[in-house]
Backbone bond lengths (Angstrom), bond angles and torsions (degrees), N, CA, C in turn:
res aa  C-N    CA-C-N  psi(-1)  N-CA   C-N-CA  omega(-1)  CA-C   N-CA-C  phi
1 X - - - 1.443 - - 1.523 109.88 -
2 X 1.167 126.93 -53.07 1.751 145.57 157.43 1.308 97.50 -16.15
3 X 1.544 105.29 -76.15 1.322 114.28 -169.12 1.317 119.78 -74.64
4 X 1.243 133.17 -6.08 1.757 140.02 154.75 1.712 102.75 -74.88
5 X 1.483 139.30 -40.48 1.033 99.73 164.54 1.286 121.80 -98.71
6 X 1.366 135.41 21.20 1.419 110.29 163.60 1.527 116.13 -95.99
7 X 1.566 107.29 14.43 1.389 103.43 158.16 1.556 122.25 -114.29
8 X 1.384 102.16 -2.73 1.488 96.84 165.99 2.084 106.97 -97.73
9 X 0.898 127.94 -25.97 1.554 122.92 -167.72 1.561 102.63 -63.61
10 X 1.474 126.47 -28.59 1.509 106.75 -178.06 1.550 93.09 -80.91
11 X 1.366 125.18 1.12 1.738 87.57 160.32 1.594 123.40 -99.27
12 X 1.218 98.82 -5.29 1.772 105.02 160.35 1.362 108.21 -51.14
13 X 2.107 107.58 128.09 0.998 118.28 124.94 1.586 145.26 -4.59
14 X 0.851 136.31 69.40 1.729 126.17 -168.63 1.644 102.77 -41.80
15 X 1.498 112.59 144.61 1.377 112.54 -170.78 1.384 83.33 -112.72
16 X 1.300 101.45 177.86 1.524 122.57 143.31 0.952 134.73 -62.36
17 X 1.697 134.47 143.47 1.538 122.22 -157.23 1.813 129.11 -58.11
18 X 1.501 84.48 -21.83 1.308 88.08 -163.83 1.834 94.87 -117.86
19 X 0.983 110.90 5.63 1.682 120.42 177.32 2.183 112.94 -63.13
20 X 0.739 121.75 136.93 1.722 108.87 170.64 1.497 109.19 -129.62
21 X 1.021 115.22 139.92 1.947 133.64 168.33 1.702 91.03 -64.98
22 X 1.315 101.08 123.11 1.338 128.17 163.84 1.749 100.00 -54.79
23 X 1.223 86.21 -90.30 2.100 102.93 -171.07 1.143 81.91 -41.96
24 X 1.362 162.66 -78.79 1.357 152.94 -138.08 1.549 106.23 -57.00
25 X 1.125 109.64 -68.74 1.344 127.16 -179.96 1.939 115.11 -40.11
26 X 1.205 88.21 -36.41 1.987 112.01 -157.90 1.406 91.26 -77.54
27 X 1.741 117.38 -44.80 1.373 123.09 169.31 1.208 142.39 -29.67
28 X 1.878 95.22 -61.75 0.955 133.00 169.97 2.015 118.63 -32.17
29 X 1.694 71.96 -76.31 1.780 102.18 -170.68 1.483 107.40 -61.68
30 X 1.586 127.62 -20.09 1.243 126.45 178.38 1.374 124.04 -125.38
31 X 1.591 93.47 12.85 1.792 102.54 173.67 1.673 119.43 -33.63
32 X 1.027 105.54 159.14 2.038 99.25 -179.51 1.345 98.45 -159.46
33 X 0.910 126.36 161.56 1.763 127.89 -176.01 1.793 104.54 -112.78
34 X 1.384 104.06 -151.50 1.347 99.69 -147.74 1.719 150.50 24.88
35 X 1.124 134.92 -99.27 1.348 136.92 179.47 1.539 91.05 -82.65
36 X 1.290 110.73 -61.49 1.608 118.75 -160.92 1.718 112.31 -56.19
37 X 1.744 99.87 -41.68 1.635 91.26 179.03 1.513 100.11 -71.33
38 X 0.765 139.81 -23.94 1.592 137.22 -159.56 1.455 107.39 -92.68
39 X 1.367 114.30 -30.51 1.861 117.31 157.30 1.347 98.94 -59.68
40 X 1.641 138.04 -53.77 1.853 133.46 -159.35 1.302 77.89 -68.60
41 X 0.944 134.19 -111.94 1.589 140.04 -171.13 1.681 108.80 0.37
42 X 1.256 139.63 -68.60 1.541 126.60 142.85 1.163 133.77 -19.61
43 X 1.196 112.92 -59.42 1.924 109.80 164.64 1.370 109.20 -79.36
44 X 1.132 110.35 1.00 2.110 87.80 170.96 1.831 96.18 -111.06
45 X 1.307 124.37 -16.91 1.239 95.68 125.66 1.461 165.01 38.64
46 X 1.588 94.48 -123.57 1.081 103.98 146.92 1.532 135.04 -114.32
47 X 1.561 98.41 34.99 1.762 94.55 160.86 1.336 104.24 -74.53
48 X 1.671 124.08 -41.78 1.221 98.19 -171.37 1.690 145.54 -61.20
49 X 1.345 105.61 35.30 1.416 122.58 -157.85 1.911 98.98 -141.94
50 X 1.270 107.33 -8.38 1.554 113.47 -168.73 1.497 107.11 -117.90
51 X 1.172 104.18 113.32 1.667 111.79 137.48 1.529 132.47 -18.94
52 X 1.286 123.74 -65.71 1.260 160.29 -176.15 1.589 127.68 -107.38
53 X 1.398 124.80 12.57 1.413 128.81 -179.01 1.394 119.18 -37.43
54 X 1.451 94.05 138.69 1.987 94.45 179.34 1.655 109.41 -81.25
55 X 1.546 98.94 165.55 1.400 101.37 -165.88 1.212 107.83 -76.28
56 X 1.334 129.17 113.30 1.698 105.57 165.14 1.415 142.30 -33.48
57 X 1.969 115.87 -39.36 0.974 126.05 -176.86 1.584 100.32 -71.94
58 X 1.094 128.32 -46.62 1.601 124.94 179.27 1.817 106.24 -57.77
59 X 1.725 107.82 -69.68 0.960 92.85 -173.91 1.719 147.88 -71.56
60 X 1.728 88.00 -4.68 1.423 84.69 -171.82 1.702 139.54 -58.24
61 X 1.879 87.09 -42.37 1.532 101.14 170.67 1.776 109.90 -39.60
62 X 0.957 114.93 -54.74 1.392 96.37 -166.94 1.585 119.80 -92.73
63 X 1.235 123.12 22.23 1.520 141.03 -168.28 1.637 88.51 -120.02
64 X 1.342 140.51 -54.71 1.196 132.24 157.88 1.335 124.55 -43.77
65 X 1.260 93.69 -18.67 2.147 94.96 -168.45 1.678 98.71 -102.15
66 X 1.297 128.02 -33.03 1.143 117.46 176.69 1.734 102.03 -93.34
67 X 0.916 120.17 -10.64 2.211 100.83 173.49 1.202 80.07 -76.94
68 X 1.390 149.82 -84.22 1.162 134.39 -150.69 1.307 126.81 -65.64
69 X 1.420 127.19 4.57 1.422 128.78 139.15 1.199 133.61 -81.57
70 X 1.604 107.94 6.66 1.569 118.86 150.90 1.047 126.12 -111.42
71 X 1.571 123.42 10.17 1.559 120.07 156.17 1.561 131.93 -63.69
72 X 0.944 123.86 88.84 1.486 142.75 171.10 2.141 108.28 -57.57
73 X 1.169 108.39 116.38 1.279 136.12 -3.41 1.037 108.38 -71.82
74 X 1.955 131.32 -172.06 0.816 135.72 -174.89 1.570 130.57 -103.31
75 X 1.565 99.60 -1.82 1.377 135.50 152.28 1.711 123.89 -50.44
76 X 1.416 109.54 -37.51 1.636 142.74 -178.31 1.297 94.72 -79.00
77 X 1.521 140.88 -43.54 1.482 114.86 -132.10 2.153 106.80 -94.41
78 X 1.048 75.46 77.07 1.632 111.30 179.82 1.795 111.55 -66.71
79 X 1.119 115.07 160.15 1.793 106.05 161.83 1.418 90.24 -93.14
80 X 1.344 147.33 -45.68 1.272 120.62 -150.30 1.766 103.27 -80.82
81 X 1.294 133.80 3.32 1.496 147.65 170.88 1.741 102.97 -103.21
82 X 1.191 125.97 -15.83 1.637 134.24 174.88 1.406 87.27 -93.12
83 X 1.050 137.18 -57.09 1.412 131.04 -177.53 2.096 114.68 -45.05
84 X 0.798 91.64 -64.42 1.673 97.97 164.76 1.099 132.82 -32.10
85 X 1.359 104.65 -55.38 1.412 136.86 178.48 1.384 94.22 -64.28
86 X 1.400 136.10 -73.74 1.641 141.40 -176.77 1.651 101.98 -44.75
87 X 1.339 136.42 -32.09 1.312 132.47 -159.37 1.172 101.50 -77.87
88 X 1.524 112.26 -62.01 1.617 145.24 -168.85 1.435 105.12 -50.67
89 X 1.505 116.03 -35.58 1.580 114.81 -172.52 1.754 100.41 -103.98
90 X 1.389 103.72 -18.13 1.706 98.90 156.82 1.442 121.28 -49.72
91 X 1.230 110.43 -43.09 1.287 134.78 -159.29 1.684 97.59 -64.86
92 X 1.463 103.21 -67.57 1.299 109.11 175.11 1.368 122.06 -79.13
93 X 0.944 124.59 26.04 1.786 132.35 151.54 1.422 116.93 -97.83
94 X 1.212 116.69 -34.97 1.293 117.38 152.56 1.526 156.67 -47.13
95 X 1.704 84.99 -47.27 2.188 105.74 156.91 1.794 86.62 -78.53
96 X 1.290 133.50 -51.53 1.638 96.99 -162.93 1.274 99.33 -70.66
97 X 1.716 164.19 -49.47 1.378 156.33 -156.25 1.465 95.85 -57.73
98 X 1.568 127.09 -43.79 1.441 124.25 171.98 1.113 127.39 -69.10
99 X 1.242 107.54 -33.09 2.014 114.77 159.38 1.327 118.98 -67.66
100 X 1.248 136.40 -26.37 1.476 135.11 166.35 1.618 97.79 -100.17
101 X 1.088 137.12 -3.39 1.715 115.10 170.14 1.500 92.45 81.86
102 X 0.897 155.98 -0.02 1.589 150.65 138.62 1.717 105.46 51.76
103 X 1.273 125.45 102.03 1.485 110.25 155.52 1.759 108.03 -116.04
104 X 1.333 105.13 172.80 1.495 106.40 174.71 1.867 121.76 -53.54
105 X 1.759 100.40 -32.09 1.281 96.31 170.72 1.459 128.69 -104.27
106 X 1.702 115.04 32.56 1.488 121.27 162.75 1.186 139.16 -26.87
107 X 1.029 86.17 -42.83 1.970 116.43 -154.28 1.523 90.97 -155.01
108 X 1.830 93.79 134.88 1.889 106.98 169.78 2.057 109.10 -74.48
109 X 1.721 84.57 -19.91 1.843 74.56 -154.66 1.489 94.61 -149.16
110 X 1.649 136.35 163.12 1.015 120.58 151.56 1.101 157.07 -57.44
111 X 1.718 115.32 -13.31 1.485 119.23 170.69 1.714 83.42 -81.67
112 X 0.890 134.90 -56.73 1.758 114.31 -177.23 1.548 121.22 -28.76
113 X 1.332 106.30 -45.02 1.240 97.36 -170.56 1.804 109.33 -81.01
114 X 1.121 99.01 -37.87 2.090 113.11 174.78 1.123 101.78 -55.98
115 X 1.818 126.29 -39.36 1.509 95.44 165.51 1.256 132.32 -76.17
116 X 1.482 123.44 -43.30 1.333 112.69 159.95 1.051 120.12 -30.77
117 X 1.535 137.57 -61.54 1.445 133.71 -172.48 1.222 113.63 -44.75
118 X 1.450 130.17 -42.46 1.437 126.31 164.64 1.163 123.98 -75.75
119 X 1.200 134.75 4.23 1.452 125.21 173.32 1.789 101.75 109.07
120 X 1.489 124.44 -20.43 1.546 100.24 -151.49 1.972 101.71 -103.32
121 X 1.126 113.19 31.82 1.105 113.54 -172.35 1.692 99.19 -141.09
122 X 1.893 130.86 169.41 1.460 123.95 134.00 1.312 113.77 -62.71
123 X 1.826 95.35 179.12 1.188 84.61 -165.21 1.615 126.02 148.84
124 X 1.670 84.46 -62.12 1.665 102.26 -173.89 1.539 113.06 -146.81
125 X 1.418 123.97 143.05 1.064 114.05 167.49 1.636 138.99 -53.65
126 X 1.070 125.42 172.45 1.408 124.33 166.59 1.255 120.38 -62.73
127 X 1.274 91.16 -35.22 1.617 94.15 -176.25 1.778 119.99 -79.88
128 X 1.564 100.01 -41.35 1.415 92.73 159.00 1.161 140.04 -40.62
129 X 1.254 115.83 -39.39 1.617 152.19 -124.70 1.572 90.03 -99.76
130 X 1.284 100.19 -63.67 1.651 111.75 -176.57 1.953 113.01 -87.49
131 X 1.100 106.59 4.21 1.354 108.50 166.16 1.533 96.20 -100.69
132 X 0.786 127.03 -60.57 1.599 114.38 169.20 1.509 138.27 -28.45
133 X 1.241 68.08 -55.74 1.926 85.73 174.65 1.800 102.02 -55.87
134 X 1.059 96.73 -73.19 1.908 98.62 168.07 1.376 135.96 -3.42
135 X 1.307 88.62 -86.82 1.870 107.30 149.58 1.439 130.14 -39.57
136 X 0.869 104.63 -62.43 1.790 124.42 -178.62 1.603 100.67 -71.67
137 X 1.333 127.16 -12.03 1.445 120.63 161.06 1.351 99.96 -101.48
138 X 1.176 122.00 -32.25 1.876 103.62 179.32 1.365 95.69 -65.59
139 X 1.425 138.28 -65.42 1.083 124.68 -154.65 2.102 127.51 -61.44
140 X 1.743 81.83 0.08 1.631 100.55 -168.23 0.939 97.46 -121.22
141 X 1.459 125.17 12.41 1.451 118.56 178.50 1.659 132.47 37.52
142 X 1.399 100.17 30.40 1.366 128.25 177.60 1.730 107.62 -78.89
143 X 1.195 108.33 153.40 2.262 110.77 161.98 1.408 100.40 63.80
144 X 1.780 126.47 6.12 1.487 120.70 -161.61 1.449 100.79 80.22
145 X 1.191 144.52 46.43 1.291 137.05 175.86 1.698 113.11 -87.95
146 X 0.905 116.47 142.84 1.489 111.99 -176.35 1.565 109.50 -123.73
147 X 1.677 108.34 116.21 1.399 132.54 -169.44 1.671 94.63 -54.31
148 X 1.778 113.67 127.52 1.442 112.44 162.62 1.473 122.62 -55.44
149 X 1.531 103.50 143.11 1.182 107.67 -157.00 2.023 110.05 -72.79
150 X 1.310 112.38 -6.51 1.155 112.94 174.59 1.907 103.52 -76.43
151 X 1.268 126.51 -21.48 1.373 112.32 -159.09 1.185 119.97 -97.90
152 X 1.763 112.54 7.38 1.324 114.75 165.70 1.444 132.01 89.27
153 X 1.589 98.43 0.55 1.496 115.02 -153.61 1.712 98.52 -102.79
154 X 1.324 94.53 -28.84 1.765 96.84 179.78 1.916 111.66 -54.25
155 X 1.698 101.80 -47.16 1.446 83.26 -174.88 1.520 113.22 -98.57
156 X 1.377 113.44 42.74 1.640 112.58 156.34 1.321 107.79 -102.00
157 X 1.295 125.39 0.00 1.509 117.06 156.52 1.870 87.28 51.39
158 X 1.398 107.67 76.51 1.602 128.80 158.32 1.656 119.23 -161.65
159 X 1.055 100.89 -178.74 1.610 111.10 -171.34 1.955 111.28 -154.90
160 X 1.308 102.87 134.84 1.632 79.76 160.10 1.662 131.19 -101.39
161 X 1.049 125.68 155.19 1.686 128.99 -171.82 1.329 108.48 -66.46
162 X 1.951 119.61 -11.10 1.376 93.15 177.47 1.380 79.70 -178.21
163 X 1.800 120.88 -151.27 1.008 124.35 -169.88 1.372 104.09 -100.08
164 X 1.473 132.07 110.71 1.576 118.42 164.37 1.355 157.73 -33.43
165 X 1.767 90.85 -25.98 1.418 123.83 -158.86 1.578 103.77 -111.11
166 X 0.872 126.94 -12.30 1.410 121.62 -164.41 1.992 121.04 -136.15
């Protein structure tokens, strides 16, 4: 967790001294561990790129329930293997918010920004676009993609059936 924000805060905005990040704050106060903390940690993410970010506490339940109805096999689709999966694509939301320069007002909403990330919207460069894609198939073991070897995903011997998020 330490180490998720000291790589997301240099893309914060500098506030005012006495100013506070909502989603930051909201995080905070309703953090949760396993699958679920590791979904908040995914959407904060990519709030920092949104206008309009969804709530974690609302959305997570059902963002946990459908990645793990695309874990292949279906024997696997575990929270502590949904958890992985949420880290790994943390990971890669992060190099793309740094590849497009990421501000709070990027994107109005999150399907805004998920489409850009795939290519089918403005928004984002090409280059982002297709470095993303990359990642987000290694980590989904999509196109033959092969999960980085830090994220743990290689030796659960799984895959997902498609994209979770979109």
């Amino acid at each position: 967790m330490i180490l998720i924000l000291f790589l997301i805060l240099p893309l914060c905005k500098p506030k005012k001294k006495d100013e506070v990040d909502p989603q930051l704050l909201s995080y905070l106060l309703t953090q949760k561990t396993g699958a679920e903390g590791a979904c908040q940690k995914f959407l904060l993410s990519e709030s920092y790129c949104i206008s309009a970010p969804d709530n974690s506490v609302v959305v997570c339940p059902s963002l946990v329930a459908n990645l793990r109805s695309k874990i292949l096999p279906t024997e696997k689709n575990t929270d502590a293997i949904a958890e992985l999966y949420f880290n790994c694509f943390t990971d890669v939301n992060l190099v793309y918010n740094q590849g497009i320069n990421c501000q709070k007002t990027s994107f109005n909403t999150t399907a805004d920004y998920r489409r850009a990330q795939r290519g089918t919207s403005s928004g984002s460069s090409q280059n982002a676009v297709a470095a993303w894609k990359t990642q987000f198939n290694n980590c989904a073991s999509l196109e033959n993609g092969i999960p980085p070897a830090s994220s743990g995903l290689r030796e659960t011997e799984t895959k997902l059936s498609g994209d979770p998020f979109f």
